[in-house]
C-alpha positions in Angstrom: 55.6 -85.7 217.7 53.3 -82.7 218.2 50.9 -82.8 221.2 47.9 -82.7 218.9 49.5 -86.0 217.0 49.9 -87.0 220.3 46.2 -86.7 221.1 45.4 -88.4 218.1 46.9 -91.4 218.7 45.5 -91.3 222.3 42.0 -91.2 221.5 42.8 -93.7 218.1 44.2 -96.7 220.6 41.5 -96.0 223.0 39.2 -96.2 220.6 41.0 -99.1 219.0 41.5 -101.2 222.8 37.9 -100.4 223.6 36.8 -101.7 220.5 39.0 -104.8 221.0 37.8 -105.7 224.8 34.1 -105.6 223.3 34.9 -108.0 221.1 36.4 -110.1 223.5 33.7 -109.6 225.7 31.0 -110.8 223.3 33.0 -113.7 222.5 33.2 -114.7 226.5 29.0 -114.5 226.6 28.5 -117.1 223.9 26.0 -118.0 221.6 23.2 -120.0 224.1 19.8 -121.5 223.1 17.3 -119.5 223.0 18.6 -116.2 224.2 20.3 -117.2 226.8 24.1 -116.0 227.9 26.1 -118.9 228.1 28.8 -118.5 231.0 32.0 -119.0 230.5 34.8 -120.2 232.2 37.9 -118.8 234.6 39.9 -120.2 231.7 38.1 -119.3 229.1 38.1 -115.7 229.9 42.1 -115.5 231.0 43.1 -117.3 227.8 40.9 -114.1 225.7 41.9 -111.7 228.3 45.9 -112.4 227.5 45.9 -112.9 223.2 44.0 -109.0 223.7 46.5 -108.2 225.8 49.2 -109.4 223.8 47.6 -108.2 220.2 47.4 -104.8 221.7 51.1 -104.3 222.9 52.0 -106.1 219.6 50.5 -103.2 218.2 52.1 -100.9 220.2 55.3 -102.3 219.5 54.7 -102.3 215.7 53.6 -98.8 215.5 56.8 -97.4 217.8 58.7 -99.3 215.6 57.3 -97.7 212.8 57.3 -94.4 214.3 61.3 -94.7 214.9 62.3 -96.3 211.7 60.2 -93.5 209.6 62.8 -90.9 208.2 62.8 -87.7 209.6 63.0 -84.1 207.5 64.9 -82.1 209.3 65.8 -78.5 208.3 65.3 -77.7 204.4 67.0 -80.5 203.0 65.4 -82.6 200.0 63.9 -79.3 198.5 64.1 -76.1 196.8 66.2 -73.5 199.2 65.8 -69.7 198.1 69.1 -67.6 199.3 69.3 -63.8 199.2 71.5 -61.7 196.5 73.1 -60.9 199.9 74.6 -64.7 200.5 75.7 -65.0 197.0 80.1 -64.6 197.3 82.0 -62.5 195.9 83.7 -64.1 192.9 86.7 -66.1 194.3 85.6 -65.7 198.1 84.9 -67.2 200.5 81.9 -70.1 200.4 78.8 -69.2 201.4 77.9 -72.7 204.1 74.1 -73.6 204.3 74.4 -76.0 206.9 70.4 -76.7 207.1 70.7 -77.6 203.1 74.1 -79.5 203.3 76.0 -77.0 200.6 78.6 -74.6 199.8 77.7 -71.8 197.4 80.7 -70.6 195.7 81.2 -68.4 193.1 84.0 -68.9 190.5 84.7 -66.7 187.3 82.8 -69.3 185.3 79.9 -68.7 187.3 77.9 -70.3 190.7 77.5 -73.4 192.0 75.8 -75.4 195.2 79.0 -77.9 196.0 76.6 -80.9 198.4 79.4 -80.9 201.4 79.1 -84.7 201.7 82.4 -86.4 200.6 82.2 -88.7 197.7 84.6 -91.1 199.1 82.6 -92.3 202.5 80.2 -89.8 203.2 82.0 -87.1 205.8 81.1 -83.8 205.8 84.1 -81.9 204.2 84.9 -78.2 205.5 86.2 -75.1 203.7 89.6 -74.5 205.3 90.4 -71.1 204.6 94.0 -71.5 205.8 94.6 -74.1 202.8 91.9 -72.8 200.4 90.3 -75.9 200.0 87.6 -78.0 201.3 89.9 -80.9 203.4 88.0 -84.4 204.4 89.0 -84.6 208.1 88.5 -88.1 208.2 90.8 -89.3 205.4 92.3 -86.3 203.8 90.2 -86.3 200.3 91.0 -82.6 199.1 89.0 -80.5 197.0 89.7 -77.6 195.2 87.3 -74.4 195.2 85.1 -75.5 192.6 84.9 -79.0 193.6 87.8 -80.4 191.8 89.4 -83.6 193.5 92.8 -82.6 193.8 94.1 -85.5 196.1 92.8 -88.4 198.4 90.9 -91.6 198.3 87.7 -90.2 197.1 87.0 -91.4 193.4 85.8 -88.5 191.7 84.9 -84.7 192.5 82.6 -83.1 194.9 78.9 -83.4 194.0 76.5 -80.6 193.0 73.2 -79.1 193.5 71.3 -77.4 190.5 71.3 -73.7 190.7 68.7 -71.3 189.7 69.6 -67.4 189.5 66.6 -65.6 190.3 64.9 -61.9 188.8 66.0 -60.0 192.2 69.6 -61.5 192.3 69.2 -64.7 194.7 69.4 -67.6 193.7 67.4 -71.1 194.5 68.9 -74.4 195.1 67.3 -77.8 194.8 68.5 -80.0 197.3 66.7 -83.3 196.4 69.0 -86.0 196.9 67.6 -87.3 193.5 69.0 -84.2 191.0 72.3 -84.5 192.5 74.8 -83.5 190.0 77.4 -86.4 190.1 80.8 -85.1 188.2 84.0 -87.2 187.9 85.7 -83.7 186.8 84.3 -79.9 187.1 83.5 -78.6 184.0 82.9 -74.7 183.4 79.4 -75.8 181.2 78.4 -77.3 185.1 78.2 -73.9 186.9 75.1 -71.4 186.5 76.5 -67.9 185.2 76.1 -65.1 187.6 76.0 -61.6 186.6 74.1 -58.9 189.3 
């Protein structure tokens, strides 16, 4: 939270608390005959003072709550990511690893694509191992050829996808919104973008 949000709040639940102990307050005087303040009792004013107290850390409770349930965006995942001409691989090479938008770029002979790095079988985050030339699940040993191709492993199907856009000066943009994921149960060549700079 930033310090001005911070502030916000502050002067919000002061605001809110002051307004609430007024209220409480002008409930303790009464309604007398003609105009005059009824006074209330010890009991009275400690059974108001205690249901404020407790509706306003209620509140407080409720809003932290709130506040740490509420997802958080972190990085650039869940949208559009531009990358440079100068991340795009080499044809074959290695993959380029985005870790703030959870993808591989790789480039094949059939063109590009943005390979999402979360496994489809539980959800680990699958490396590149360059030793073995695939991506390798380290939790269960799902493997994954260069393109995305499940090759062997518990995980159902292949590795999922990101739409790719190849831009005017050579880069390239890639949506990461969870909701245009590409799910493939094999890699087909029509899946990747075509890349020629």
């Amino acid at each position: 939270m930033t310090p001005l949000a911070r502030t916000l709040t502050g002067l919000a639940g002061g605001w809110l608390a002051s307004r609430t102990l007024g209220l409480v307050a002008r409930l303790q005087a009464g309604h007398g005959s003609a105009g005059a303040k009824k006074l209330t009792s010890r009991r009275s004013f400690t059974r108001n003072a205690a249901l404020a107290s407790a509706l306003i850390v209620t509140a407080e409770i409720a809003a932290g709550t709130v506040y740490l349930l509420w997802p958080n965006k972190t990085g650039a995942f869940g949208g559009e990511i531009t990358l440079s001409a100068d991340n795009v691989p080499d044809v074959d090479g290695a993959p380029f690893r985005y870790s703030e938008g959870k993808f591989y770029l790789v480039h094949s002979a059939d063109g590009l694509q943005a390979l999402y790095w979360k496994c489809v079988h539980l959800g680990c985050t699958v490396p590149w191992v360059a030793g073995q030339q695939h991506f390798v699940c380290p939790c269960h040993g799902s493997v994954y050829a260069y393109d995305g191709q499940r090759i062997s492993g518990p995980a159902p199907r292949s590795m999922d996808a990101f739409p790719v856009t190849v831009n005017a000066d050579g880069g390239v943009t890639v949506d990461t919104n969870p909701s245009t994921v590409i799910v493939r149960s094999t890699v087909e060549p029509s899946q990747m973008t075509p890349y020629d700079a």
